[in-house]
C-alpha positions as CSV (number, residue, x, y, z in Angstrom):
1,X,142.8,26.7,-183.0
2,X,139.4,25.5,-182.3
3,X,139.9,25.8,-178.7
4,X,140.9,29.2,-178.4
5,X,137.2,30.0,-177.8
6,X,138.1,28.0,-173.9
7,X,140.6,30.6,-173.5
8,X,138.9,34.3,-172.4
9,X,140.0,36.6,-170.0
10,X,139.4,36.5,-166.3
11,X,139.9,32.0,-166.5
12,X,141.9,30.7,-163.9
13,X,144.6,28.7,-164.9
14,X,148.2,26.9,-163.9
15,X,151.4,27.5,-165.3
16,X,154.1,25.5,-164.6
17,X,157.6,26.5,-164.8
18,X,159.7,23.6,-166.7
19,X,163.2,24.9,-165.7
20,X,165.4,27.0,-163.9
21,X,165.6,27.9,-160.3
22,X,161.6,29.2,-160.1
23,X,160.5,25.7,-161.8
24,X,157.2,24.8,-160.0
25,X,153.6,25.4,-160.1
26,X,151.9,28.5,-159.8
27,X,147.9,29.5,-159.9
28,X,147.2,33.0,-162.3
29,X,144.6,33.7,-164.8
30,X,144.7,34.9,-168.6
31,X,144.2,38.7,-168.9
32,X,144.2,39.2,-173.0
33,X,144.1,36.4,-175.6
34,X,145.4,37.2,-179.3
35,X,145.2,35.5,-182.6
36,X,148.7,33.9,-181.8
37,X,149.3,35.4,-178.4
38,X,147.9,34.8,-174.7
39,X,149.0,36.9,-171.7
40,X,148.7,36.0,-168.1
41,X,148.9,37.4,-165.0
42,X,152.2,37.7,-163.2
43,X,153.2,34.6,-160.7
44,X,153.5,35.3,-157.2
45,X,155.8,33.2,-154.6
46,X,155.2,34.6,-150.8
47,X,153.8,37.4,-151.7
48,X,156.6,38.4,-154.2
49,X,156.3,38.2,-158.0
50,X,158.2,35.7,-159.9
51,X,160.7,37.1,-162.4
52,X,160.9,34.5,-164.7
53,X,163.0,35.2,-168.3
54,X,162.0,35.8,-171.3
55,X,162.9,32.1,-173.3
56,X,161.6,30.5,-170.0
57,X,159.7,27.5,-170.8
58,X,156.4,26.9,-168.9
59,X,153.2,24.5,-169.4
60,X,150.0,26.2,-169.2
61,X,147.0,24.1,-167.6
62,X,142.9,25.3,-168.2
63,X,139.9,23.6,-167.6
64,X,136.3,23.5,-168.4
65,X,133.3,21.3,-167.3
66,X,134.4,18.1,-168.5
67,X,138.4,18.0,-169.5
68,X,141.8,19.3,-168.6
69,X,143.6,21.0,-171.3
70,X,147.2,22.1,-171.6
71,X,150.3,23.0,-173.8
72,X,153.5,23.9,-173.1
73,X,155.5,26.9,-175.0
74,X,157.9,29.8,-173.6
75,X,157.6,33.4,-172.5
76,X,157.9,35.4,-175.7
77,X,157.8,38.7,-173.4
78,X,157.7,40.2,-170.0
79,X,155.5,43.1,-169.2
80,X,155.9,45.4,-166.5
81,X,153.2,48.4,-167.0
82,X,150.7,48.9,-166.6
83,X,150.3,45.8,-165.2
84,X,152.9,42.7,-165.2
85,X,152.0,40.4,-167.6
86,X,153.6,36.9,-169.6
87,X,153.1,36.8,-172.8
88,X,153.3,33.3,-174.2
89,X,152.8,32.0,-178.4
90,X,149.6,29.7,-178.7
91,X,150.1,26.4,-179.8
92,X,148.6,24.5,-183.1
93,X,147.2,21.9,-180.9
94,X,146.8,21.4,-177.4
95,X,146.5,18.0,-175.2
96,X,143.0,17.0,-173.2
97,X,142.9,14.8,-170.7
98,X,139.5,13.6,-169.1
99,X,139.0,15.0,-165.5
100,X,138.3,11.9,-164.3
101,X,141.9,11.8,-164.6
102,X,142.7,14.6,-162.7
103,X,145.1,14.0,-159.2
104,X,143.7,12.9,-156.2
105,X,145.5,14.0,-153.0
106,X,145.3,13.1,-149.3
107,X,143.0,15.7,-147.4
108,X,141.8,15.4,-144.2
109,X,138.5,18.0,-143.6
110,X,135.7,18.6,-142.1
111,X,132.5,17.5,-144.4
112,X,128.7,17.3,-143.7
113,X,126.0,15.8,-146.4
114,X,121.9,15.2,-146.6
115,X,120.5,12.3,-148.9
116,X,118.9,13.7,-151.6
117,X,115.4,11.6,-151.6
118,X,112.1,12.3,-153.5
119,X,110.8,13.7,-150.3
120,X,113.7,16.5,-149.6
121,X,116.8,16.1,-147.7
122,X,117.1,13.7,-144.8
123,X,118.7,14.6,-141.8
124,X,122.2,16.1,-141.3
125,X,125.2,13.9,-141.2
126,X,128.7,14.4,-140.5
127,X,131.8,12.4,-142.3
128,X,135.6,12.9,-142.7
129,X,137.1,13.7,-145.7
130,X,140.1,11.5,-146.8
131,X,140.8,12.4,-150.1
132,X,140.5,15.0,-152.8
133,X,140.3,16.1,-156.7
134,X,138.8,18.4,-159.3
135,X,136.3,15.9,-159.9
136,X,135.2,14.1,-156.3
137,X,136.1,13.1,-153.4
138,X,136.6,10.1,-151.1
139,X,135.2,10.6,-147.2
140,X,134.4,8.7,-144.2
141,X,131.4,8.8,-142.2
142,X,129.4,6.4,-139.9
143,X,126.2,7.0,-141.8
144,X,125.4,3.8,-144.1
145,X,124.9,5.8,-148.1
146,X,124.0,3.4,-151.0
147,X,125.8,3.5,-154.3
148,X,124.9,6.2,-157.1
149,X,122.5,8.2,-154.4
150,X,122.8,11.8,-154.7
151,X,123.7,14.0,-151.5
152,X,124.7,17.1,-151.1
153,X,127.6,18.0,-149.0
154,X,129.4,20.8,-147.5
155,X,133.3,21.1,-147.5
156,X,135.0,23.1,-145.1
157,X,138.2,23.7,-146.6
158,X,141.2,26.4,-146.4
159,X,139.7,28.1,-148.8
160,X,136.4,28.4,-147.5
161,X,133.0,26.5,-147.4
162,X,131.7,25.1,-150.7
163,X,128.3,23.2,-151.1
164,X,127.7,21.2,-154.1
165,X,125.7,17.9,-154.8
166,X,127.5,14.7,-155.6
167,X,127.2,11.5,-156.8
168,X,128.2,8.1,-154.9
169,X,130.5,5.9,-156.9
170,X,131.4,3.5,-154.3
171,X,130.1,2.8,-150.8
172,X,131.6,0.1,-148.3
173,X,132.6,-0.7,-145.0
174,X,136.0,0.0,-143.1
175,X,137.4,-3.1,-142.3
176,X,137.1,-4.1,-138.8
177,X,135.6,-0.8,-138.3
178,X,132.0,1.2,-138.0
179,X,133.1,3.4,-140.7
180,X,132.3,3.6,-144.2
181,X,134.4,4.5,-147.1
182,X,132.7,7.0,-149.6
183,X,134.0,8.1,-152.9
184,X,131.7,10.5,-154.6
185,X,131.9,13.0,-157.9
186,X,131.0,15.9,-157.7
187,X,127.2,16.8,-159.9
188,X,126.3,20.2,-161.7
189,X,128.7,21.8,-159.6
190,X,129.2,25.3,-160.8
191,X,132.9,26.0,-162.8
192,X,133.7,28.6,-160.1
193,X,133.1,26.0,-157.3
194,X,135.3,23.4,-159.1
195,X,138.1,25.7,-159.7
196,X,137.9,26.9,-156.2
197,X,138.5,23.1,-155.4
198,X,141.9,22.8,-158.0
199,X,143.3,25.6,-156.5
200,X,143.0,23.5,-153.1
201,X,144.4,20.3,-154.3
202,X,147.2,22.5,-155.8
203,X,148.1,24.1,-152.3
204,X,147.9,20.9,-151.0
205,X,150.1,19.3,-153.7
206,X,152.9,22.2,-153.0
207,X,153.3,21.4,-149.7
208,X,153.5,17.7,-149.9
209,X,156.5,18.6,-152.3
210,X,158.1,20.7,-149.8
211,X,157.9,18.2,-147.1
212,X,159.3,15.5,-149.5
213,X,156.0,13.6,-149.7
214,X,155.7,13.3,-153.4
């Protein structure tokens, strides 16, 4: 269980419910990791916590600076006191998958960016933000950007302002337009930053599902 050491109290992570009439995705974090056991905080819907079964079976997702990881296994207990708690059976093995893999959903926010340039930071420029994942971002702006130039942008999203610097993938023109289409990743942006982005493309995933968009 070499990656067991990934898993300490106080990480943010996703558990999906696989079944039954609470089957979705919920945002928690682990509270106390075993040598075969992992407990996580209790799931909320509206304010209300979930009261999932014991025998439920869920998929837990985590994350660190380079990769997605994830298993899937079933509530071995349900703790009410002093605090509610899940208690789930750690796996053998668990899956990875690459962030750059990670799902990109529409968003449409506010962004602003600077060039980062050997003498400083140019000038302040404003763009649109079309797009949106753990690992970058695709936005639209009237300001010409090369590829692979460094910026640094500010995202005002529901969840609050984050500033990070990032890294141009792709630059080009809108056609028939005075646009251009930028898709950035994001560079040495902190784990608490990233995360705070997840949780956003998350929301943002749930409520395409309730309106029937995916």
């Amino acid at each position: 269980m070499s990656y067991k050491k990934k898993l300490l109290p106080g990480v943010s992570v996703e558990l999906a419910v696989l079944e039954g009439e609470y089957a979705g995705n919920y945002r928690t974090r682990i509270e106390e990791v075993g040598e075969r056991l992992l407990a996580v905080g209790a799931l909320f819907d509206k304010g209300e916590v979930v009261p999932l079964r014991e025998g439920t079976k869920v998929k837990l997702t985590f994350w660190d600076e380079v990769a997605a990881y994830s298993f899937e296994a079933k509530i071995m207990q349900r703790i009410a006191v002093p605090v509610s708690l899940f208690v789930l059976e750690l796996p053998d093995s668990i899956s990875k998958v690459q962030r750059r893999n990670f799902v990109r959903v529409p968003a449409f926010y506010p962004i602003t960016f600077r060039t980062v340039t050997r003498e400083g930071l140019s000038d302040l420029y404003k763009g649109t933000m079309l797009d949106l994942s753990g690992g970058g971002m695709r936005f639209s702006t009237k300001e010409r950007v090369e590829n692979k130039s460094l910026l640094y942008v500010q995202l005002t999203l529901p969840i609050g302002e984050i500033q990070s610097p990032v890294r141009v993938c792709r630059a080009e023109q809108i056609e028939d337009s005075n646009r251009y289409s930028v898709s950035v990743q994001f560079h040495e942006i902190s784990e608490r930053e990233r995360d705070r982005i997840i949780r956003c493309v998350f929301d943002i995933q749930r409520e395409m599902r309730k309106k029937g968009l995916v």
